[in-house]
Backbone bond lengths (Angstrom), bond angles and torsions (degrees), N, CA, C in turn:
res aa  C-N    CA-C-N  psi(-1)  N-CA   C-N-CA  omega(-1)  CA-C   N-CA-C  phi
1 X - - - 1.446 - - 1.526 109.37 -
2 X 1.615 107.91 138.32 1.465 96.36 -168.92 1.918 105.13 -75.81
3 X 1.235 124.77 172.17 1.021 144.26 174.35 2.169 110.55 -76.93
4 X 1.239 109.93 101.64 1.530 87.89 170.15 1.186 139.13 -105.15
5 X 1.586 140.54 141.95 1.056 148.52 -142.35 0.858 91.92 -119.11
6 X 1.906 123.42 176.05 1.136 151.44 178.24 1.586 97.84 -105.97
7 X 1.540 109.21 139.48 1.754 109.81 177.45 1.289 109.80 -68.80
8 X 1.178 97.95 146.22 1.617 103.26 178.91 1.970 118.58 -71.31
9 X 1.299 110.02 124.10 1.815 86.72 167.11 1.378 121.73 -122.03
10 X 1.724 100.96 169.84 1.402 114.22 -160.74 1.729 103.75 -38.47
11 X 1.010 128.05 -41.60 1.836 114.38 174.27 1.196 108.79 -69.24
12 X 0.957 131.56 -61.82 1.850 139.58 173.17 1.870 92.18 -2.11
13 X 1.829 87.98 -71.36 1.759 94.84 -158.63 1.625 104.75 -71.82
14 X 1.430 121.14 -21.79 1.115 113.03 -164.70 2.007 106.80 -83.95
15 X 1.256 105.09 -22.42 1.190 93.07 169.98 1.436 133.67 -88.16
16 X 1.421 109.34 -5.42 1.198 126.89 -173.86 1.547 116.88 -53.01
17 X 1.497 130.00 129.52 1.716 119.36 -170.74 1.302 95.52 -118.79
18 X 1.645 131.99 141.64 1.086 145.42 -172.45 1.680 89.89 -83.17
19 X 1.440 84.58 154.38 2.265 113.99 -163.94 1.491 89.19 -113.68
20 X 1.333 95.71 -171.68 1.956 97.65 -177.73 1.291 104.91 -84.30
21 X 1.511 135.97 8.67 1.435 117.86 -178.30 1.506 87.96 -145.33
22 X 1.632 112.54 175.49 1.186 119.66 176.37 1.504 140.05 -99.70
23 X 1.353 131.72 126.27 1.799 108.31 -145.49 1.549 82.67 -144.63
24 X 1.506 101.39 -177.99 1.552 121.24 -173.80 1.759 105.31 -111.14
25 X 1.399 99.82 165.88 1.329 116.20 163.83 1.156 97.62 -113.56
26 X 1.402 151.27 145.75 1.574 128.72 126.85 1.448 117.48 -114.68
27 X 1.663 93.89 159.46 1.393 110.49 -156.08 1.843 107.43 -101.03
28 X 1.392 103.22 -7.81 1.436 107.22 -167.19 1.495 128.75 120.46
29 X 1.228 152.50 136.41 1.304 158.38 145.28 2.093 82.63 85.56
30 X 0.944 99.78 51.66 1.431 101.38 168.64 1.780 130.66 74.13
31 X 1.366 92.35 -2.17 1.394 110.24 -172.94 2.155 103.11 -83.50
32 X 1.223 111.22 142.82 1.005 102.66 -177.48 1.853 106.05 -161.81
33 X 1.049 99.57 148.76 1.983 103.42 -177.91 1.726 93.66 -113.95
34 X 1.712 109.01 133.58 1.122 115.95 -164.15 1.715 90.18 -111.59
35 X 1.295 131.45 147.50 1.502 146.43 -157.16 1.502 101.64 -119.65
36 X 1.298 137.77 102.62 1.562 135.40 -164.34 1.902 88.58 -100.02
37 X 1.076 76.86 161.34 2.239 99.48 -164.34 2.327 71.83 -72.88
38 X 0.962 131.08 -44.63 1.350 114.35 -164.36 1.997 112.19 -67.69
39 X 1.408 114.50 -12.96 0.903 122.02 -173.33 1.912 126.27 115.11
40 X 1.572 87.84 -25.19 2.078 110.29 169.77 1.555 110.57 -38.74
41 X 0.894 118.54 144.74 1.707 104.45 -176.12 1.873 80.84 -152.23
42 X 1.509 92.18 119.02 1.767 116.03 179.38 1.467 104.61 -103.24
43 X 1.820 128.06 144.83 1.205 133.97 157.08 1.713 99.84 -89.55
44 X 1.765 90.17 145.24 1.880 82.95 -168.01 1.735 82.62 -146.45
45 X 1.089 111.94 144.08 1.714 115.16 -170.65 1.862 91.54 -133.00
46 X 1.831 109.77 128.86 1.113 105.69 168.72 1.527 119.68 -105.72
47 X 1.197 133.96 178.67 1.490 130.54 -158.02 1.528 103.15 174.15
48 X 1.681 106.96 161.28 1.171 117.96 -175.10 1.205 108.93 -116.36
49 X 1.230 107.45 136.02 1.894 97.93 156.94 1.784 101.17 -178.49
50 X 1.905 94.34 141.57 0.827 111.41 -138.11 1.577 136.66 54.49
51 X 1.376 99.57 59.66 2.088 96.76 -165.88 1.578 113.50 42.27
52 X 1.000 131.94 18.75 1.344 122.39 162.60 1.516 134.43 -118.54
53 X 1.013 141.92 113.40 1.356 147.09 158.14 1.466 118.41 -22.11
54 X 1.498 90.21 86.38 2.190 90.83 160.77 1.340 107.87 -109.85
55 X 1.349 94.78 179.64 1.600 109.71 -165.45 1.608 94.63 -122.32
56 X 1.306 139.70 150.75 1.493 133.20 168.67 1.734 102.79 -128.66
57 X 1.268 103.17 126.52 1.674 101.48 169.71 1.187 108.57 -86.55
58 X 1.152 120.62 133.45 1.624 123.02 -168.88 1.680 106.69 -112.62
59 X 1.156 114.26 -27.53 1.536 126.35 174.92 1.884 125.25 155.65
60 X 1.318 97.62 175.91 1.487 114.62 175.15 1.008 122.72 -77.25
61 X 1.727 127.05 119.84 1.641 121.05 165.90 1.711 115.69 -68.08
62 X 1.192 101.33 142.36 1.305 171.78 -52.36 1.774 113.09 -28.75
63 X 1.040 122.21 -1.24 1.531 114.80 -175.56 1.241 105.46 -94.92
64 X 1.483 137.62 -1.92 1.034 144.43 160.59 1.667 126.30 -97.05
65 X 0.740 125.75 70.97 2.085 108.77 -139.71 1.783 97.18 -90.70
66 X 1.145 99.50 152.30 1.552 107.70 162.10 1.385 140.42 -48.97
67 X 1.470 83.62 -25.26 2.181 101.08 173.81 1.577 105.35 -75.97
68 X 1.468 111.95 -29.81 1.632 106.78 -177.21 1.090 110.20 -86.42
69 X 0.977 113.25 -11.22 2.374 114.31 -178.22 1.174 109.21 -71.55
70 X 1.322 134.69 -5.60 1.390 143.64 142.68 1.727 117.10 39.18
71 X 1.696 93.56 -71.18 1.152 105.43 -174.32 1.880 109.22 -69.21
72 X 1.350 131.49 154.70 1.181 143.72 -152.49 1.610 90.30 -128.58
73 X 1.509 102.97 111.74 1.730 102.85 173.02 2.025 107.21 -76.58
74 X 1.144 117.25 145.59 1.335 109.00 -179.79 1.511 105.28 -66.70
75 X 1.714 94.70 155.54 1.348 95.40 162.45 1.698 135.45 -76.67
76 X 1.433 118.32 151.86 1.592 129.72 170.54 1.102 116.80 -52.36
């Protein structure tokens, strides 16, 4: 059973400060903002097809914002 989280919001990510290595937030149903050691913070959505695990980069924070992710990828 998957694990459920609380969605992430636009302050959540905006205050967030990159650590010495690079890690995730996730927001739920696979959606997740990835935290780069430089401070870059990527939205990255995972998914299946064909039985396999991809990853989709969907965009850059702040030009990507949390208010527009709107749409809800289904769940795995």
């Amino acid at each position: 059973m998957a694990k459920k989280t609380k969605p992430l919001s636009d302050l959540e990510i905006k205050r967030i400060k990159y650590i010495d290595k690079e890690f995730k937030l996730y927001d739920g149903n696979n959606l997740y903002v990835v935290i780069h050691k430089n401070g870059s913070k990527y939205f990255r959505l995972d998914y299946k097809f064909n039985d396999k695990r991809r990853t989709l980069g969907i965009g850059v924070y702040p030009s990507i914002s949390i208010k527009i992710k709107g749409c809800q990828s289904p769940p795995f």
